[in-house]
C-alpha positions in Angstrom: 0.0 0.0 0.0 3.0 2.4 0.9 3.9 2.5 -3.0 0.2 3.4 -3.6 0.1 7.1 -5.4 -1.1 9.4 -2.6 -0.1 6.5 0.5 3.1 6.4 2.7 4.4 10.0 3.5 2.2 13.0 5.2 1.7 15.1 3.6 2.6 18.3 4.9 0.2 20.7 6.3 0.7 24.4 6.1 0.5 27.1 9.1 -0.9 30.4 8.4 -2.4 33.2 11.1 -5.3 35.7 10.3 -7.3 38.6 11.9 -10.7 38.2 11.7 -14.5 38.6 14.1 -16.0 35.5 15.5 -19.5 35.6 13.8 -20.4 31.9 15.3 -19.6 29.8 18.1 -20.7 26.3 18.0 -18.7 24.5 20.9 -20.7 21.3 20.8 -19.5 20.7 17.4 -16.2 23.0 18.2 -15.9 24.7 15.5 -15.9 28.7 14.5 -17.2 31.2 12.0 -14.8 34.4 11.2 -15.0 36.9 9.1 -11.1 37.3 8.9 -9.0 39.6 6.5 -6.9 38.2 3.3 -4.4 35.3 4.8 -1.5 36.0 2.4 0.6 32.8 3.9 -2.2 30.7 1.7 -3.5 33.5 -0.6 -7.2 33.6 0.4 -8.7 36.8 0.2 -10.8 38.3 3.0 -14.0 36.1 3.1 -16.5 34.7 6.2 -16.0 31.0 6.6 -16.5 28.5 9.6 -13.4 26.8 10.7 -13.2 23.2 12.7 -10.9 23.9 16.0 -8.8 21.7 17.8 -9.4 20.1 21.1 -6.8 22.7 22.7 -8.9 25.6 21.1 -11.3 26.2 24.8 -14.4 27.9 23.0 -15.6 28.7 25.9 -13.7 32.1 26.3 -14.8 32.6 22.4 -18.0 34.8 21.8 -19.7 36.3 19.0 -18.0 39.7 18.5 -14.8 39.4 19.3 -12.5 40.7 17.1 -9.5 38.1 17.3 -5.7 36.7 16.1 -6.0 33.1 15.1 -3.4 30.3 14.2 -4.6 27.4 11.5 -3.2 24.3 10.2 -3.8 22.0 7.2 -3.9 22.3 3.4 -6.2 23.0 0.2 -9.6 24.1 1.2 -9.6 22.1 4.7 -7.9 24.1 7.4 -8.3 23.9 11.5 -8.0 26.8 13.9 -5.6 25.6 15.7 -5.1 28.8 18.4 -7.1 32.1 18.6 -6.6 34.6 21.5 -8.2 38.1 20.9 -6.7 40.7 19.1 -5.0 43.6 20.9 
């Protein structure tokens, strides 16, 4: 299976860190909506888009509002939060 196209080696994920207003908070499902300025790191323009977080990610100091600084993790289209802390 390793010498399967696509199988053996991770692929490696990409780290990128954004601005951006929590416009959701789901914790049951832990994930996050933000409307964040462009992320140059993996050229995506400004947009709104809800974001999976990782279990170190404690939604509970999160709230609708809050304008924040937030880490993610991963590659293509399918990225997770992985810290956010609010902006200064």
């Amino acid at each position: 299976m390793k010498d399967m196209p696509g199988m053996g080696k991770a692929k490696q994920g990409t780290t990128a860190t954004g601005t951006g207003t929590v416009t959701a908070v789901n914790i049951p499902n832990r994930r996050v909506t933000l409307d964040h300025g462009p992320i140059p790191d993996i050229k995506w323009p400004a947009m709104k888009m809800e974001f999976a977080t990782a279990r170190s990610v404690d939604l509970s100091k999160v709230k609708t509002g809050d304008k924040v600084h937030f880490t993610l993790s991963g590659s293509g289209s399918s990225y997770t939060v992985q810290s956010i802390k609010p902006a200064q």
